[in-house]
N, CA, C and O atoms as a GROMACS GRO file, in nm:
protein
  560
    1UNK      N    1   0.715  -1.086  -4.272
    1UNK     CA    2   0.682  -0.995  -4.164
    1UNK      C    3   0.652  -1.077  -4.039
    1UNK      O    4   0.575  -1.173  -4.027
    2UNK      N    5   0.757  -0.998  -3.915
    2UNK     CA    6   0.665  -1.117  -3.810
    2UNK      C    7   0.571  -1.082  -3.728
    2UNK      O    8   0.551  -0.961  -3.721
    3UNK      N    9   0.506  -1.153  -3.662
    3UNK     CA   10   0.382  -1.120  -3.575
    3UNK      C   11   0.405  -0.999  -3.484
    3UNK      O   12   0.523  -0.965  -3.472
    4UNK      N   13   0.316  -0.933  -3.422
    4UNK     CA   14   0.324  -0.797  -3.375
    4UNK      C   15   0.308  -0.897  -3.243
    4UNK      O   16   0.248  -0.998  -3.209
    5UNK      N   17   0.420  -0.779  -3.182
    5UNK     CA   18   0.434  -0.823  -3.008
    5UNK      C   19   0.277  -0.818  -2.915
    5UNK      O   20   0.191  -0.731  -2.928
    6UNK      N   21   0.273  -0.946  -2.816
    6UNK     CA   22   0.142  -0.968  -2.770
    6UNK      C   23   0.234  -0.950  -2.592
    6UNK      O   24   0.305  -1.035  -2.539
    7UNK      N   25   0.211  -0.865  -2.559
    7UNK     CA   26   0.267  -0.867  -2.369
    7UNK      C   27   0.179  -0.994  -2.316
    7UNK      O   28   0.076  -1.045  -2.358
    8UNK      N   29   0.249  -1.015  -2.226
    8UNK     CA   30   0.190  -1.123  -2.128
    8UNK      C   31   0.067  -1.072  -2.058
    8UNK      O   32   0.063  -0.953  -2.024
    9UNK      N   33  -0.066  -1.182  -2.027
    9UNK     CA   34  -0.123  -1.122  -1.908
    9UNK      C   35  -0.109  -1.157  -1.774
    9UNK      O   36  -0.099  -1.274  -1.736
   10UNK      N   37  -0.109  -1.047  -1.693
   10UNK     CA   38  -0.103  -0.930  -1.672
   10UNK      C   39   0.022  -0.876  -1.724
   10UNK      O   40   0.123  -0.924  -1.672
   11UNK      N   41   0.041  -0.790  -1.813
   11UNK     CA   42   0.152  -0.734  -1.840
   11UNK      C   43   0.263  -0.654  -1.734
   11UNK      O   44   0.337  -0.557  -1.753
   12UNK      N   45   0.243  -0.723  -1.636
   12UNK     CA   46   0.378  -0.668  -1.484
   12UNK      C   47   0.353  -0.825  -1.421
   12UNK      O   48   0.245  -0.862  -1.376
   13UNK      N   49   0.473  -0.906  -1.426
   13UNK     CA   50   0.493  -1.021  -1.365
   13UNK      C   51   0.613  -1.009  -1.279
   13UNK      O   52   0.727  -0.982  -1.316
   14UNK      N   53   0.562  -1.037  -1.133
   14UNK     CA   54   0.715  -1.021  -1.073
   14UNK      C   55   0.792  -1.151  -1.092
   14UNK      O   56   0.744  -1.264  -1.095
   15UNK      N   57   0.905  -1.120  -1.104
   15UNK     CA   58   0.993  -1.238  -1.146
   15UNK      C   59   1.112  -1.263  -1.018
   15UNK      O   60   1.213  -1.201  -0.984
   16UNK      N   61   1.058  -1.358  -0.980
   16UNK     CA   62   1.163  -1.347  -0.819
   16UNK      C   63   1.265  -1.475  -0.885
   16UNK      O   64   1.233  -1.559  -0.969
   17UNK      N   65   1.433  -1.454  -0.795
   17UNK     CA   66   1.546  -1.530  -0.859
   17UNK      C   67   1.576  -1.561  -0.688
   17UNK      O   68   1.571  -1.490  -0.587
   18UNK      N   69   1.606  -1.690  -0.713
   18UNK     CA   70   1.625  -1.754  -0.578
   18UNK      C   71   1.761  -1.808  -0.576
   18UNK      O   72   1.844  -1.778  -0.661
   19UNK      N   73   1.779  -1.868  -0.500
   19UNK     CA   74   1.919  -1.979  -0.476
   19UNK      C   75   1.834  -2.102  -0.451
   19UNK      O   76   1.743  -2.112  -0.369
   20UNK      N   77   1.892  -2.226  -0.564
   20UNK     CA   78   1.820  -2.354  -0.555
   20UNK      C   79   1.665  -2.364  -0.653
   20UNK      O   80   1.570  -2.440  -0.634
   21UNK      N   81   1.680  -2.264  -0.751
   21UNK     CA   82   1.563  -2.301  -0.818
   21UNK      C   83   1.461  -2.394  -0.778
   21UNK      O   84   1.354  -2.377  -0.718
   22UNK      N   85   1.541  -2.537  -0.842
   22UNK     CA   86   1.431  -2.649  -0.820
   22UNK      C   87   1.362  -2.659  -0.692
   22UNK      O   88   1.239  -2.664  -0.699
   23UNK      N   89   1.436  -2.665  -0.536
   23UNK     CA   90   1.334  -2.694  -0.442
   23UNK      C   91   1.263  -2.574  -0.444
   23UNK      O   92   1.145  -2.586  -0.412
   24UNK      N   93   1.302  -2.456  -0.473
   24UNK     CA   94   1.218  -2.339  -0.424
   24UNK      C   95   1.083  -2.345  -0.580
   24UNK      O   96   0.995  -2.267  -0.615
   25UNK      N   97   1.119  -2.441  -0.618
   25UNK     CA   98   0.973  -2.453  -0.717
   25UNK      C   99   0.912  -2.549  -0.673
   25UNK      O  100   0.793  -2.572  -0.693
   26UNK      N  101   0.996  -2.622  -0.602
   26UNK     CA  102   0.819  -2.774  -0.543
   26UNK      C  103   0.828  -2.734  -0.433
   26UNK      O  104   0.806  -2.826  -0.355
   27UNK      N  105   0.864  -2.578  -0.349
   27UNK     CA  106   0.839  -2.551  -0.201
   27UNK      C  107   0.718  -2.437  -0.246
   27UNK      O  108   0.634  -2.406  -0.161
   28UNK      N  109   0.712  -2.375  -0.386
   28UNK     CA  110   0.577  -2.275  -0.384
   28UNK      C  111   0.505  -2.355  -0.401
   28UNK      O  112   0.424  -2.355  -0.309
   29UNK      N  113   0.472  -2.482  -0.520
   29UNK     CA  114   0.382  -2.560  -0.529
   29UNK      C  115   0.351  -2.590  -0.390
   29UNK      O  116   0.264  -2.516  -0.344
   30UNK      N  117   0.396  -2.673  -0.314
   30UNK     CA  118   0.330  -2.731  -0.143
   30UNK      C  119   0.295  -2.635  -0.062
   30UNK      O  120   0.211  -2.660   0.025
   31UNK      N  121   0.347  -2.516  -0.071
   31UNK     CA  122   0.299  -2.391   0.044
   31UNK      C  123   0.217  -2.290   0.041
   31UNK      O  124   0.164  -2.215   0.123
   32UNK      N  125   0.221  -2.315  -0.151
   32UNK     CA  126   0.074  -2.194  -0.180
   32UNK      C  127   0.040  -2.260  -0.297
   32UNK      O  128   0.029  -2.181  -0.392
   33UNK      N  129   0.012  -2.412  -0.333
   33UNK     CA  130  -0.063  -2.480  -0.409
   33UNK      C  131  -0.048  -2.417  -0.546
   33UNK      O  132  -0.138  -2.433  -0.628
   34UNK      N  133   0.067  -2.341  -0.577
   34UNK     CA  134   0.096  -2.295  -0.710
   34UNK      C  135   0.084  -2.418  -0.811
   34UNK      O  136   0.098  -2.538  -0.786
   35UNK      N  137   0.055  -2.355  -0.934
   35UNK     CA  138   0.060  -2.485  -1.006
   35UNK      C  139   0.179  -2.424  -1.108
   35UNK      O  140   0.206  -2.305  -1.115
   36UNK      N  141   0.242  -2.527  -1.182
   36UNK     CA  142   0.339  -2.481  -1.281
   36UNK      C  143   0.311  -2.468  -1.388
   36UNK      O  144   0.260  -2.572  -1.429
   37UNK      N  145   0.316  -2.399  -1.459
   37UNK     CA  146   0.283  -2.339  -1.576
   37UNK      C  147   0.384  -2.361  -1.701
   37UNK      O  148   0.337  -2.435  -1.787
   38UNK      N  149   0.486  -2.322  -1.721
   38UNK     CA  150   0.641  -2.411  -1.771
   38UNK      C  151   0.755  -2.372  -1.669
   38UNK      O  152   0.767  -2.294  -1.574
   39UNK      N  153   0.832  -2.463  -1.734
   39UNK     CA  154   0.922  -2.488  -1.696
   39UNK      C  155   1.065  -2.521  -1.727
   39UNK      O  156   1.088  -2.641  -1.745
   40UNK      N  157   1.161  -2.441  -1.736
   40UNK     CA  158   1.266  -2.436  -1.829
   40UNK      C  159   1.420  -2.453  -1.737
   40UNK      O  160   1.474  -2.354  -1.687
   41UNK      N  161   1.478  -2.590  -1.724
   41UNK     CA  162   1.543  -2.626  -1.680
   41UNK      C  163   1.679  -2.624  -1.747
   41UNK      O  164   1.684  -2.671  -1.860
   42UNK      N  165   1.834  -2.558  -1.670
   42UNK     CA  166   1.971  -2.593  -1.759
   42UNK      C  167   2.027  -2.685  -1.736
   42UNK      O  168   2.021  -2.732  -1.622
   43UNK      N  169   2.068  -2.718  -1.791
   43UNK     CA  170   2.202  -2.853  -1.837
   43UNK      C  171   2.251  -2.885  -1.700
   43UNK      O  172   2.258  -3.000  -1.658
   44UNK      N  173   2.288  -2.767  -1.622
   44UNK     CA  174   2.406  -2.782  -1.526
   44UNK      C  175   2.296  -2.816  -1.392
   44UNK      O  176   2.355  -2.832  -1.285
   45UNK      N  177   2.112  -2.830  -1.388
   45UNK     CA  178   2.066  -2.857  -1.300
   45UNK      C  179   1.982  -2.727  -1.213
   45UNK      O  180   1.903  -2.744  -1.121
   46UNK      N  181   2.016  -2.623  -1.258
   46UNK     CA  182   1.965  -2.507  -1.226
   46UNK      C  183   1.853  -2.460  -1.294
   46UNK      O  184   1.868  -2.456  -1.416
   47UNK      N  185   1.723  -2.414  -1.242
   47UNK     CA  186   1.632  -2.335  -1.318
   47UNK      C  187   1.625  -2.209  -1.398
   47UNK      O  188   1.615  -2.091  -1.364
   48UNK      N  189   1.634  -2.272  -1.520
   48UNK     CA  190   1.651  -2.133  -1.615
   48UNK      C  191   1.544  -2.053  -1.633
   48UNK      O  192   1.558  -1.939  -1.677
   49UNK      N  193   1.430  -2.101  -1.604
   49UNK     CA  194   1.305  -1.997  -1.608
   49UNK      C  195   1.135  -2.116  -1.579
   49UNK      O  196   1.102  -2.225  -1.625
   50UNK      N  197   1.083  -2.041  -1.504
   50UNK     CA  198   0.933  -2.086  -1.479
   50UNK      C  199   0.828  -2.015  -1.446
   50UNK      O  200   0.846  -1.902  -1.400
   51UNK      N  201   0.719  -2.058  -1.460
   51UNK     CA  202   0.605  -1.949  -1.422
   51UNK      C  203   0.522  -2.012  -1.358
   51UNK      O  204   0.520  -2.130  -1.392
   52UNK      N  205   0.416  -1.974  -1.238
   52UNK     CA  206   0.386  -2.052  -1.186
   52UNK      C  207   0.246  -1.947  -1.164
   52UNK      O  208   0.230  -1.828  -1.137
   53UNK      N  209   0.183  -2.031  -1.184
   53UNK     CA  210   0.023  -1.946  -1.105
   53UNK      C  211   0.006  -1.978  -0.971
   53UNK      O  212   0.017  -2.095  -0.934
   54UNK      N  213  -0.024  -1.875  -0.881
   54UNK     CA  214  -0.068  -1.903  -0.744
   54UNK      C  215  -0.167  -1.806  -0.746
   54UNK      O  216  -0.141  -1.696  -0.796
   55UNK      N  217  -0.315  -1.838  -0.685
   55UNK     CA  218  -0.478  -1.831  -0.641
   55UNK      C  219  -0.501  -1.696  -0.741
   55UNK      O  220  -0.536  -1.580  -0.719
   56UNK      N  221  -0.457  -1.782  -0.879
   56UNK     CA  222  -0.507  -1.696  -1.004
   56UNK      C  223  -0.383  -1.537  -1.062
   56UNK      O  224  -0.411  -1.450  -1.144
   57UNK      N  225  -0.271  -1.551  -0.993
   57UNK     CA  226  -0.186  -1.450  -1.036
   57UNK      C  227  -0.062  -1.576  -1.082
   57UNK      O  228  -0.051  -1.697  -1.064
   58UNK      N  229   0.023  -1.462  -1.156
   58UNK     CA  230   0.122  -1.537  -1.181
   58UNK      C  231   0.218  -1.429  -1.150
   58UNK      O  232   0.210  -1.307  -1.131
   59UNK      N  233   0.355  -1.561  -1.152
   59UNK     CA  234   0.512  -1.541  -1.081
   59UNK      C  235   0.597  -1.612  -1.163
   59UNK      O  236   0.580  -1.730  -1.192
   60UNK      N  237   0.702  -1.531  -1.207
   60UNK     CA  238   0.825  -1.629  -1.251
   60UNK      C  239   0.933  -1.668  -1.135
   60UNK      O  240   0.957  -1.635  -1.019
   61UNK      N  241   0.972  -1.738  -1.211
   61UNK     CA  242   1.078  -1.794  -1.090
   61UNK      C  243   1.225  -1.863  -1.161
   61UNK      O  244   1.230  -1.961  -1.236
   62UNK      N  245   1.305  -1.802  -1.126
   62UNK     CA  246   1.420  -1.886  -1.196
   62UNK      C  247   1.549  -1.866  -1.107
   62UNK      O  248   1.557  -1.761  -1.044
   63UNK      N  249   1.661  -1.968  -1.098
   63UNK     CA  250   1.760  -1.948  -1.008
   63UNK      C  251   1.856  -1.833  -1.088
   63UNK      O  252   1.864  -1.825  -1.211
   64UNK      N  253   1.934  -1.742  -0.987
   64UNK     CA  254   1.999  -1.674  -0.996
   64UNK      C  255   2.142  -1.729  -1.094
   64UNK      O  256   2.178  -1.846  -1.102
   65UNK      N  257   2.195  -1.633  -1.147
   65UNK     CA  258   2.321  -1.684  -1.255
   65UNK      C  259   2.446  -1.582  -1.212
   65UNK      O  260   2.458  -1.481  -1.282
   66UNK      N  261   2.508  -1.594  -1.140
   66UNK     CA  262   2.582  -1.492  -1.120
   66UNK      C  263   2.701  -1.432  -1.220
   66UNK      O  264   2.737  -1.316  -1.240
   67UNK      N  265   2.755  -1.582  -1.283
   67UNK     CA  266   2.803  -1.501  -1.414
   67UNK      C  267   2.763  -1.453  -1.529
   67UNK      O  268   2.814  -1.459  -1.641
   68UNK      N  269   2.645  -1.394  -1.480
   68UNK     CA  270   2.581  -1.373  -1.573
   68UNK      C  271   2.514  -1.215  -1.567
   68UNK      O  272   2.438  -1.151  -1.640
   69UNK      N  273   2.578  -1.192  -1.451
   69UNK     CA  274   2.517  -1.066  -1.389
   69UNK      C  275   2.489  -0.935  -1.465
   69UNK      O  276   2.382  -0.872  -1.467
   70UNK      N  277   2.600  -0.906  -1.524
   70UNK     CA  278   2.584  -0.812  -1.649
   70UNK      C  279   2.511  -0.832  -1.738
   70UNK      O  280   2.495  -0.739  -1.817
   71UNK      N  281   2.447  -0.944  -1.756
   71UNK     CA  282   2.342  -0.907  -1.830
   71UNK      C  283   2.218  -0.956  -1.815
   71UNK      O  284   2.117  -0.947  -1.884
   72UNK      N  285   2.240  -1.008  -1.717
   72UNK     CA  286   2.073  -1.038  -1.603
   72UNK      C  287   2.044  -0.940  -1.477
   72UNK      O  288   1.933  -0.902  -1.439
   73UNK      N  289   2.155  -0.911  -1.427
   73UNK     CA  290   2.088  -0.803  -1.326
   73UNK      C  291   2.047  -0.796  -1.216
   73UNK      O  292   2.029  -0.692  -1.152
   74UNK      N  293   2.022  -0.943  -1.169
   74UNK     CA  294   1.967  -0.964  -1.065
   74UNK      C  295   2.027  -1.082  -0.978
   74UNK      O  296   2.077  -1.186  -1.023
   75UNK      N  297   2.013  -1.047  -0.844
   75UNK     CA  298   2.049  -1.166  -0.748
   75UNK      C  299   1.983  -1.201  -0.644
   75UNK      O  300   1.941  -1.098  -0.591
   76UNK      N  301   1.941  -1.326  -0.566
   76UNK     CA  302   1.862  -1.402  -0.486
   76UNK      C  303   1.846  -1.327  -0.340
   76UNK      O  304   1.953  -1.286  -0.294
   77UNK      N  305   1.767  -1.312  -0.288
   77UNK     CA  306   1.765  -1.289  -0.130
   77UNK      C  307   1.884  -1.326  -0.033
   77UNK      O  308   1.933  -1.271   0.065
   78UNK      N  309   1.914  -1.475  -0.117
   78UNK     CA  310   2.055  -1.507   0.000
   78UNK      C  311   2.172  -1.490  -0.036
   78UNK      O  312   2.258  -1.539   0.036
   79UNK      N  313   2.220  -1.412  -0.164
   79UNK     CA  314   2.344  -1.322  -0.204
   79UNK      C  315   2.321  -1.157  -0.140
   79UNK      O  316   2.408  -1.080  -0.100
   80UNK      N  317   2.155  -1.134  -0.148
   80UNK     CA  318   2.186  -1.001  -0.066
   80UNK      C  319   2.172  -0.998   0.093
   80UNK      O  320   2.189  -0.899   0.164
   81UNK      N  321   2.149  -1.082   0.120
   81UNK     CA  322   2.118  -1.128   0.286
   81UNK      C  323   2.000  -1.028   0.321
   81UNK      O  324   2.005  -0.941   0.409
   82UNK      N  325   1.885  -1.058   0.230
   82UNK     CA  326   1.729  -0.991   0.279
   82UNK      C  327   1.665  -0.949   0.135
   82UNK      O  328   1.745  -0.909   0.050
   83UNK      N  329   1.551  -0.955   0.106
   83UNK     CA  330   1.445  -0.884  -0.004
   83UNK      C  331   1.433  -0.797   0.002
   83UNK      O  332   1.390  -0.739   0.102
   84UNK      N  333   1.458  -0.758  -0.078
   84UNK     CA  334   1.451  -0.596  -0.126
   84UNK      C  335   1.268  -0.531  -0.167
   84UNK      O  336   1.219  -0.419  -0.175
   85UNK      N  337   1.224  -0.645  -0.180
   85UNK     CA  338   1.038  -0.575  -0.191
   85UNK      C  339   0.921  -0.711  -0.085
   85UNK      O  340   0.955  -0.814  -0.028
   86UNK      N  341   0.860  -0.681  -0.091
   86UNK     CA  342   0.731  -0.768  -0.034
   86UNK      C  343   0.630  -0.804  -0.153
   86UNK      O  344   0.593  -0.715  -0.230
   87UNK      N  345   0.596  -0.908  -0.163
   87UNK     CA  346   0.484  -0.957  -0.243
   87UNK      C  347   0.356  -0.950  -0.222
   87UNK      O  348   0.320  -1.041  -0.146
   88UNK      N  349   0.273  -0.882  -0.256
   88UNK     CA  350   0.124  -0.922  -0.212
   88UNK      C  351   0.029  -0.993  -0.262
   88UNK      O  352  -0.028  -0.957  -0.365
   89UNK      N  353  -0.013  -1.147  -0.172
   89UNK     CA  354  -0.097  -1.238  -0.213
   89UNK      C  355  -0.237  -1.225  -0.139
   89UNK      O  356  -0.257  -1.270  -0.026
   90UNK      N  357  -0.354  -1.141  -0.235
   90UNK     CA  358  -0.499  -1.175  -0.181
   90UNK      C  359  -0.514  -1.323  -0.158
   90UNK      O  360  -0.471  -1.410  -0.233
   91UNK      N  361  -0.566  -1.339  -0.067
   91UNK     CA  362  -0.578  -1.489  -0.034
   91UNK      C  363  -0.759  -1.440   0.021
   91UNK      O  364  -0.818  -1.332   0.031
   92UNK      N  365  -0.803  -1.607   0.050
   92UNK     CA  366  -0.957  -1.607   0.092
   92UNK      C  367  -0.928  -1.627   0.262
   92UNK      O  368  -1.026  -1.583   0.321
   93UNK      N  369  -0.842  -1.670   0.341
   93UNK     CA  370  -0.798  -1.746   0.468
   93UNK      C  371  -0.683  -1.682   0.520
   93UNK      O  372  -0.625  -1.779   0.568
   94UNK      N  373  -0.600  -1.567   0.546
   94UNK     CA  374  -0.513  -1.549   0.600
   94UNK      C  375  -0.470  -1.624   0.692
   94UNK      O  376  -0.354  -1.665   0.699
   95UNK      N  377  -0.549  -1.645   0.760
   95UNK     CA  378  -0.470  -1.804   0.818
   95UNK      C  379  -0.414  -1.897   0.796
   95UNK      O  380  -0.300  -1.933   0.824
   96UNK      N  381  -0.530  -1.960   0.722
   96UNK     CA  382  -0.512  -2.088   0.637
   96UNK      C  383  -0.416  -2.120   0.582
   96UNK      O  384  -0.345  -2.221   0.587
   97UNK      N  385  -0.410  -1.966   0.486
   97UNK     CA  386  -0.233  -1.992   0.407
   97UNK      C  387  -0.109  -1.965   0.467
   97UNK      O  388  -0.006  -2.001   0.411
   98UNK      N  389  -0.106  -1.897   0.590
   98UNK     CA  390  -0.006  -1.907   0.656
   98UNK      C  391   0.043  -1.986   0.695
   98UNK      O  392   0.164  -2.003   0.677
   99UNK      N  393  -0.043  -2.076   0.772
   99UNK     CA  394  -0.019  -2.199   0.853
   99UNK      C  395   0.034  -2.299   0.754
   99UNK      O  396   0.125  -2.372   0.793
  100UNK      N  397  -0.001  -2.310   0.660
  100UNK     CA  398   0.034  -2.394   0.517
  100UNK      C  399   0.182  -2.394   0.480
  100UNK      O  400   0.257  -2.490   0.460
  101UNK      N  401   0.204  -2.271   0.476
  101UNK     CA  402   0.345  -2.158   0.447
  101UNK      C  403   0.441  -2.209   0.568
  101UNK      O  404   0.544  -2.275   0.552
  102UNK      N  405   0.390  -2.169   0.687
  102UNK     CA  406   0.503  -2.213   0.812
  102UNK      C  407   0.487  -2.381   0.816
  102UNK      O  408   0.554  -2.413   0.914
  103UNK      N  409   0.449  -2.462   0.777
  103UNK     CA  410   0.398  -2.576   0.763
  103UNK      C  411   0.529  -2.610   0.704
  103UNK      O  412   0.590  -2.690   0.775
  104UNK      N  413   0.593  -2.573   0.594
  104UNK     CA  414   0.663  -2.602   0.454
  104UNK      C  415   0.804  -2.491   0.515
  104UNK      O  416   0.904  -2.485   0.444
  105UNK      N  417   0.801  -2.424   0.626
  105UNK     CA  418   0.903  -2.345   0.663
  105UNK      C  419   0.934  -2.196   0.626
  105UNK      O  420   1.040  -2.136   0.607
  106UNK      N  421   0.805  -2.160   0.624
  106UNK     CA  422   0.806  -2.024   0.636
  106UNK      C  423   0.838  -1.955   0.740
  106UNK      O  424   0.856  -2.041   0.826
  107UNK      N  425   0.862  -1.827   0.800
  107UNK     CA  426   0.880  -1.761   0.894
  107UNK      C  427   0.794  -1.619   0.931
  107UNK      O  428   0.823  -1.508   0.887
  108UNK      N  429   0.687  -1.648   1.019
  108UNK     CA  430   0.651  -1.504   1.019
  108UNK      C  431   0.712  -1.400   1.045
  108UNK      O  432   0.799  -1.396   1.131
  109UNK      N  433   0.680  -1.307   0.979
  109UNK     CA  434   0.722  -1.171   1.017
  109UNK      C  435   0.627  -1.070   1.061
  109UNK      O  436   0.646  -0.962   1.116
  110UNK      N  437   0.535  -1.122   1.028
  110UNK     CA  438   0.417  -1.000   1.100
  110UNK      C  439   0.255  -1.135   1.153
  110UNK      O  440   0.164  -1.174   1.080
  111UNK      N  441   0.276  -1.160   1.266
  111UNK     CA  442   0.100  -1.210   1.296
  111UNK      C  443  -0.016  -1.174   1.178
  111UNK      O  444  -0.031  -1.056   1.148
  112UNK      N  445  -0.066  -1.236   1.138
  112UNK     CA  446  -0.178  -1.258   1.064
  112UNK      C  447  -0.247  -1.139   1.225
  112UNK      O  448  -0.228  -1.162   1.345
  113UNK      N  449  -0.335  -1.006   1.155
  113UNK     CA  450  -0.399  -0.910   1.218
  113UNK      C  451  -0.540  -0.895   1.190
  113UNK      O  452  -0.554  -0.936   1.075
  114UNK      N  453  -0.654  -0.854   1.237
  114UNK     CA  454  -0.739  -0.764   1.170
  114UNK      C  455  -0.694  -0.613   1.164
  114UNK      O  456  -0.690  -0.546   1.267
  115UNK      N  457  -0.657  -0.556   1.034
  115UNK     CA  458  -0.688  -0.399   1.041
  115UNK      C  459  -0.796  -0.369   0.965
  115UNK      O  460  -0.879  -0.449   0.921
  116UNK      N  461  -0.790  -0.207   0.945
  116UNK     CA  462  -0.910  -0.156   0.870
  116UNK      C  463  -0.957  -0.202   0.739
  116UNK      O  464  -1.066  -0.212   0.682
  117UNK      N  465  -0.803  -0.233   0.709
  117UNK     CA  466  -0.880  -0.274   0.542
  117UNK      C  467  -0.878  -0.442   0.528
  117UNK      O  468  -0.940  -0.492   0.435
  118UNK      N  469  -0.805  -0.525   0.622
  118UNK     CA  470  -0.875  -0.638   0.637
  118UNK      C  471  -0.792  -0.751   0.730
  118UNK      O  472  -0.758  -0.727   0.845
  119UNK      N  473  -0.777  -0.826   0.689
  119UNK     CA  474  -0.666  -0.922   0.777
  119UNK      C  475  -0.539  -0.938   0.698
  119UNK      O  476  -0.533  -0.982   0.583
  120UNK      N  477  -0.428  -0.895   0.779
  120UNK     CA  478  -0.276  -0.909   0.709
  120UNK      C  479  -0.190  -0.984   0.768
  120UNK      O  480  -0.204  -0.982   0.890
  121UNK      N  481  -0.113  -1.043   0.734
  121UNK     CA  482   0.019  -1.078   0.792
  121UNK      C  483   0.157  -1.122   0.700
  121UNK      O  484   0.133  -1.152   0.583
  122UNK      N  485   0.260  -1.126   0.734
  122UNK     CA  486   0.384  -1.140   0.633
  122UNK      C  487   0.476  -1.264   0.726
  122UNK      O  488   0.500  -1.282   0.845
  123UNK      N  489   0.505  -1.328   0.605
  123UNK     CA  490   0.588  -1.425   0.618
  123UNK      C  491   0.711  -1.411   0.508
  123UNK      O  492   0.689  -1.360   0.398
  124UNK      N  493   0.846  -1.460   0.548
  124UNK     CA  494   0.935  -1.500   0.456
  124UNK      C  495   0.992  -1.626   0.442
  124UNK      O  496   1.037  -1.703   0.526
  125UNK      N  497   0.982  -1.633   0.299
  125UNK     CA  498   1.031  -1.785   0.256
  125UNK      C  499   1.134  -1.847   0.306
  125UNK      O  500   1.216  -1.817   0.393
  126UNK      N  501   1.117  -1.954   0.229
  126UNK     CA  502   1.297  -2.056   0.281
  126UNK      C  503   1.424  -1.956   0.166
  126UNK      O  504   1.546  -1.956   0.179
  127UNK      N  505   1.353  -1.890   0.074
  127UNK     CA  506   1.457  -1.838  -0.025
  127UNK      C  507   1.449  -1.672  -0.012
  127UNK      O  508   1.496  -1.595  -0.096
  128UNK      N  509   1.393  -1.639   0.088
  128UNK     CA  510   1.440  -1.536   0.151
  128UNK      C  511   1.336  -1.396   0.101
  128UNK      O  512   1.368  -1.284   0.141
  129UNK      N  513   1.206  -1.414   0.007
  129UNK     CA  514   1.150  -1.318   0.002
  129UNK      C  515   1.034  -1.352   0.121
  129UNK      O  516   1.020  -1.444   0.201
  130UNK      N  517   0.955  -1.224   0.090
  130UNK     CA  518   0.870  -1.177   0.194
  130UNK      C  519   0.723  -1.156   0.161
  130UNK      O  520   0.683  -1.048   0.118
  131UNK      N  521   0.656  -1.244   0.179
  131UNK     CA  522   0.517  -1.251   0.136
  131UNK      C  523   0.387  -1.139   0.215
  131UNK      O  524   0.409  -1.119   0.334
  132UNK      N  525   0.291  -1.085   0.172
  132UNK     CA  526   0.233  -1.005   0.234
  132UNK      C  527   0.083  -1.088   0.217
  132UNK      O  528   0.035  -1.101   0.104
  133UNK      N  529   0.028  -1.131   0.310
  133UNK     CA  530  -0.078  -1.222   0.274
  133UNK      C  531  -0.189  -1.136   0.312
  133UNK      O  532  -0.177  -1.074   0.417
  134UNK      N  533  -0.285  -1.124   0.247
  134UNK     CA  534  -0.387  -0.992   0.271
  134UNK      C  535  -0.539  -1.083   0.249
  134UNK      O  536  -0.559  -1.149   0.147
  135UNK      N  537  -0.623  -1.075   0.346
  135UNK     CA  538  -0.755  -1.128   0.300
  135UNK      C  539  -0.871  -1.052   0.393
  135UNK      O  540  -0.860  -0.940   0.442
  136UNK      N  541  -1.006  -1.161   0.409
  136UNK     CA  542  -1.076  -1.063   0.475
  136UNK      C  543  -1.066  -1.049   0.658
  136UNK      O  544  -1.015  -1.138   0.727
  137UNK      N  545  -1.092  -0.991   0.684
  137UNK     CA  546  -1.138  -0.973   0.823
  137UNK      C  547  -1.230  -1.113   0.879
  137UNK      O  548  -1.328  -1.167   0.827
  138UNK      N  549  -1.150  -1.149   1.015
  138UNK     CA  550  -1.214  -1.274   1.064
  138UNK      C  551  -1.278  -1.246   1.182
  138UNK      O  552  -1.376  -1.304   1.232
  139UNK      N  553  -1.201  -1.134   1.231
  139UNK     CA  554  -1.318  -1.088   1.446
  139UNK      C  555  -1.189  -1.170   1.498
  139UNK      O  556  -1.211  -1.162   1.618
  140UNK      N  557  -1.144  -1.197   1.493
  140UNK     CA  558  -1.005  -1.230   1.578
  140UNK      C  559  -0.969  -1.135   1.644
  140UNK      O  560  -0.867  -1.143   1.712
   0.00000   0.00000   0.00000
């Protein structure tokens, strides 16, 4: 008999597919101090699968396979020319991590703000998703 299925925690991991696996895994490590968690590399040099914790959540990450589509499903920001969702990272510094982020070549898309519910701003990666960085209110 085999072991009864255990889901991951948190059982909803977004799993983003890039173009260029590898740098876009030592560009989250340097821009949001992700740490790697595993790491599952193919033959041909491409990332077959990784997980990475960033400020206590986790993310997979693996490069896109295009012949493979039928039965993966999915393709990178720069086969569709834009992200199709936004990510949201509580952070302690909306600043801080921005500047970090455009540091490593991020691109804002929205000024780091105060609104009502706190300080926001959005940036997109070098691999084409779109980060929503959310923390507290600074009086800015």
């Amino acid at each position: 008999m085999s072991a009864p299925y255990v889901p991951p925690d948190p059982p909803v991991v977004p799993y983003l597919v890039v173009h260029d696996g590898p740098t876009a895994l030592d560009w989250y490590v340097r821009a949001f101090a992700a740490t790697v968690i595993l790491r599952y590399d193919e033959p041909d040099g491409r990332l077959g699968h990784a997980a990475l914790s960033i400020n206590g959540g986790t993310i997979y990450l693996a490069d896109e396979f295009p012949e493979l589509h039928d039965r993966i499903g999915t393709r990178s920001p720069h086969h569709l020319n834009g992200s199709s969702c936004n990510i949201a990272l509580a952070v302690d510094d909306v600043d801080a991590w921005m500047a970090r982020a455009a540091k490593e070549g991020a691109i804002t898309v929205r000024p780091a703000t105060d609104d009502f519910y706190g300080r926001h701003g959005k940036m997109s990666d070098p691999f084409g998703h779109v980060w929503s960085f959310l923390g507290p209110k600074t009086g800015l």
